[in-house]
C-alpha positions in Angstrom: 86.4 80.1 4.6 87.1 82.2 7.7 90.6 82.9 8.4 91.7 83.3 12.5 94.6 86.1 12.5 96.2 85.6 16.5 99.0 87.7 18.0 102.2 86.4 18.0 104.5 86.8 20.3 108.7 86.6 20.1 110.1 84.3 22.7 113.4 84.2 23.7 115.3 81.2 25.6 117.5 81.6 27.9 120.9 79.7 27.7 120.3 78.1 31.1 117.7 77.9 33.5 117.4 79.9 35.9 114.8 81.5 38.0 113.6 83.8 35.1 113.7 81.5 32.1 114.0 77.8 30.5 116.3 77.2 28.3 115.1 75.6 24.8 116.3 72.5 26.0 114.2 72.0 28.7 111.0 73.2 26.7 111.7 70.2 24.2 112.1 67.8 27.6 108.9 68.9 28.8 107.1 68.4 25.4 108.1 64.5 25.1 107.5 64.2 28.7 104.0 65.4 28.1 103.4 64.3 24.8 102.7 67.8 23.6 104.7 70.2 20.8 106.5 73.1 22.6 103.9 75.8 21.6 101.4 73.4 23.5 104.0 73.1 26.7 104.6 77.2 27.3 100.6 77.5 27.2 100.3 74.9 29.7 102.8 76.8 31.8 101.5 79.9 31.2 97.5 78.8 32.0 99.3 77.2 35.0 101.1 80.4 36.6 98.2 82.6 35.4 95.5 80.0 37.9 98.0 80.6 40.9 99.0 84.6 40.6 95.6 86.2 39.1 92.8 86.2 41.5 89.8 84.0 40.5 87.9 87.2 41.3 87.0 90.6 41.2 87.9 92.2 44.4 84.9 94.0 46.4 84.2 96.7 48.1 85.9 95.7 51.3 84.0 94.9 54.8 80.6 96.0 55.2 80.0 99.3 57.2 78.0 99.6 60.6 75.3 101.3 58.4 75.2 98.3 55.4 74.6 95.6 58.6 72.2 97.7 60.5 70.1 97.9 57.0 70.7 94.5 56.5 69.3 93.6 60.7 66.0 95.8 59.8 65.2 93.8 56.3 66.1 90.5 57.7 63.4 91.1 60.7 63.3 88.9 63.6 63.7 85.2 63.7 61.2 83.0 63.5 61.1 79.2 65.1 63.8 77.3 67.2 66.9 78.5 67.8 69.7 75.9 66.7 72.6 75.2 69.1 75.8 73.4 68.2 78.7 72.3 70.1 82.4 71.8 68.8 83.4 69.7 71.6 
């Protein structure tokens, strides 16, 4: 049998809501609401504020230098064929 061990971690209601902090109360409206237990419901927040804050991506190196395009000019070579014009009219 393999056992899972998780951290735990101590959560502490507040007495009313407020900008920081549900109270206990509203935690048990939002679990009938959705049909889920409590545990289930502070996930669900949590997975919900970590998608808007965290970025969905590692940040890179910032613009490309006049060097890294002229580099990039020389490999690409010349183009070949018809050119392609658009209009946004």
């Amino acid at each position: 049998m393999t056992t899972r061990t998780t951290a735990k971690l101590l959560l502490r209601f507040r007495p009313t809501d407020n900008l920081h902090g549900v109270s206990r109360t509203t935690v048990e409206r939002l679990a009938e609401e959705l049909g889920l237990n409590e545990t289930q419901v502070i996930h669900f927040a949590l997975k919900r504020l970590a998608n808007e804050v965290l970025p969905a991506y590692l940040a890179d190196d910032g613009p490309l230098t006049d060097k890294d395009l002229q580099a990039i000019q020389r490999r690409a070579g010349k183009a070949r064929g018809k050119s392609v014009r658009t209009s946004l009219v």
